[in-house]
C-alpha positions in Angstrom: -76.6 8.0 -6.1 -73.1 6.7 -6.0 -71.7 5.9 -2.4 -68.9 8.6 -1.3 -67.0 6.4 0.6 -65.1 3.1 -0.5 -67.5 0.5 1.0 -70.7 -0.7 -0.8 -73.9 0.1 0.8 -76.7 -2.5 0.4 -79.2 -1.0 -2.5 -82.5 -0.7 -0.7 -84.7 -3.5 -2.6 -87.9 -4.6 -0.7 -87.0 -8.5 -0.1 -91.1 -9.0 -1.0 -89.7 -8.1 -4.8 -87.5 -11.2 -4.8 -88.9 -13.6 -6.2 -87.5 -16.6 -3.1 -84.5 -16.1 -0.2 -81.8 -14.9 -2.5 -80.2 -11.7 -1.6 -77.9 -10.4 -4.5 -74.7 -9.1 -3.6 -75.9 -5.6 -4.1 -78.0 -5.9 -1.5 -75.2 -6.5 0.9 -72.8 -3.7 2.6 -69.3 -4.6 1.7 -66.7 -3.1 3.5 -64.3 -1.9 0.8 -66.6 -2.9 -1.8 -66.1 0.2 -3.8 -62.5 0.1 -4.3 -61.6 -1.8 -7.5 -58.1 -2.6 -5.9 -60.4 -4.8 -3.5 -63.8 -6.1 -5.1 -64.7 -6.5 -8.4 -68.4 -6.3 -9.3 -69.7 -9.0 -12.2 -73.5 -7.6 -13.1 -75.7 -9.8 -15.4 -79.1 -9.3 -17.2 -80.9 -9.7 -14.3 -80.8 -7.4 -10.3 -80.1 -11.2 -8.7 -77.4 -12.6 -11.1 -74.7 -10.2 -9.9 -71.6 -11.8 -8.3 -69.2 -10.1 -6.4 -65.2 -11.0 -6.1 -62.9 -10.3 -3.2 -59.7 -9.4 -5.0 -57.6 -9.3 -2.2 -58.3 -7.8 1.5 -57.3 -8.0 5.4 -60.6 -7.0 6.5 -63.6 -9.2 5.2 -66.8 -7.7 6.6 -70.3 -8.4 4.4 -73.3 -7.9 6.0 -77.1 -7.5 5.6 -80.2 -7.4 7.2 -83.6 -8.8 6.6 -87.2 -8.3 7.9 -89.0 -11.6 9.0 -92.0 -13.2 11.0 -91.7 -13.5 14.2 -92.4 -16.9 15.9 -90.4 -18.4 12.8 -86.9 -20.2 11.8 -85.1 -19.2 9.6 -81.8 -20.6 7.7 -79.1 -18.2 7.5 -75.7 -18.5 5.1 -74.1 -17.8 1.6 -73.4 -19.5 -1.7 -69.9 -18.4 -2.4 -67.0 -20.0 -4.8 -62.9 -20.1 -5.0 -61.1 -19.0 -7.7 -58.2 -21.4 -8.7 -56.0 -18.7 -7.2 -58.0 -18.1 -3.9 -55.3 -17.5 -1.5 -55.1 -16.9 2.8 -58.6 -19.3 3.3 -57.2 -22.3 4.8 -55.8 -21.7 8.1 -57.9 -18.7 8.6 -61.4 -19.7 9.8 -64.3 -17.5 8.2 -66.7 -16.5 10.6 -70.7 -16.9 10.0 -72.6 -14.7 12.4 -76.4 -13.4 13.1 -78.6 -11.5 15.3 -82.0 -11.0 16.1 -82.7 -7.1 16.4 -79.7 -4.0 16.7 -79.6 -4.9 20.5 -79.3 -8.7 20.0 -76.4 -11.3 21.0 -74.3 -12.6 18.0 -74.9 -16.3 17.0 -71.6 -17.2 15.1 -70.3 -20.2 13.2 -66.5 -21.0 12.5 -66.2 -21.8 8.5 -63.2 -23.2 7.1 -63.1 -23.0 3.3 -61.1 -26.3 1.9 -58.9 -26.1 -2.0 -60.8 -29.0 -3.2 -64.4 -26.1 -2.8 -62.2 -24.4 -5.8 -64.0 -23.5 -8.9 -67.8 -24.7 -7.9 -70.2 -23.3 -6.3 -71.3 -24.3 -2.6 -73.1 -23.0 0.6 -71.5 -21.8 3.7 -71.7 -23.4 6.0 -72.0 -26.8 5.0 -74.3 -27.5 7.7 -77.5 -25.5 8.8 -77.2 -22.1 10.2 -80.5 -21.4 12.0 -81.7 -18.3 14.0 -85.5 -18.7 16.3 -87.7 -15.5 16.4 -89.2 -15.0 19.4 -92.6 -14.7 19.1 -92.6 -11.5 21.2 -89.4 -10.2 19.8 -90.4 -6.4 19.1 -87.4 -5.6 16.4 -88.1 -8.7 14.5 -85.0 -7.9 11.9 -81.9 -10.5 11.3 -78.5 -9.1 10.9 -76.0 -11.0 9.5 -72.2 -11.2 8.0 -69.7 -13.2 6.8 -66.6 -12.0 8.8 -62.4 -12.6 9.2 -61.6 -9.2 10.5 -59.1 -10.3 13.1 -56.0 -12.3 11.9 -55.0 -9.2 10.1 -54.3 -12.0 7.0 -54.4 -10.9 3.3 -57.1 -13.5 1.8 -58.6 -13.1 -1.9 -60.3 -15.1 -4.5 -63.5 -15.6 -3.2 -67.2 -15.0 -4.8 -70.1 -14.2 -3.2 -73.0 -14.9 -5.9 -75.8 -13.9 -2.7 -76.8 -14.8 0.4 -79.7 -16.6 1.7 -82.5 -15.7 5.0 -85.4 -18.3 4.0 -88.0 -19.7 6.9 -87.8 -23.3 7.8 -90.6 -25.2 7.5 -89.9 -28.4 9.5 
């Protein structure tokens, strides 16, 4: 059933159905995401190729949330591209930010996106993004976002093709 309201609700997928850590846009809650003025949706053949561009917005909120094992590590972040006419990104710092559980303390990470990320694909952030699990955490669930809901900015142009919760092994 279509959402009512013009933000995008995460499609409830089991993440044991992906195939590894990728979590397609659809799977995401996008504030706004249902307005075409704001997002436009690209879907391909396949549940996990979809890609998602931010046309143009003052209130960037995309967020999910994932099951996972407690006693674990986990990498946290989002492969994400720039248009050639990506606009409001560089003196405007993106914000990166997770939880462990509904009642947990943020974890957040300051992302600046740079004009010569245009046109390719990369990972924010550049650098690893890692959240501990307790091993006697009872709401083992990470929440997560990518965030710039407070300069009020206009900022467009970028692409989310998904994000990324996968364990750490070393």
């Amino acid at each position: 059933m279509a959402s009512k309201t013009p933000h995008h609700e995460a499609e409830a997928i089991l993440m044991e159905e992906d195939k590894d850590e990728c979590i397609s846009p659809r799977r995401l809650n996008i504030t706004w995401g249902n307005d075409l003025r704001y997002w436009q949706w690209y879907d391909y053949t396949e549940r996990s190729s979809s890609v998602c561009e931010l046309k143009q917005v003052c209130w960037l909120e995309v967020t999910g949330a994932v099951g996972v094992r407690t006693g674990k590590k986990y990498e946290i972040g989002f492969r994400v591209s720039l248009k050639p006419d990506a606009f409001g990104w560089g003196e405007t710092p993106l914000y990166l930010m997770a939880k462990l559980g509904k009642q947990g303390k943020y974890k957040k990470k300051s992302i600046y996106l740079q004009d010569e990320q245009r046109e390719k694909e990369f990972d924010v952030p550049k650098d690893r993004f890692v959240i501990e699990v307790s091993s006697t955490l009872e709401d083992s669930t990470i929440y997560f976002g990518l965030y710039e809901v407070w300069s009020g900015k206009w900022k467009g142009g970028l692409q989310i093709h998904y994000a990324f919760v996968k364990e750490v092994t070393s």
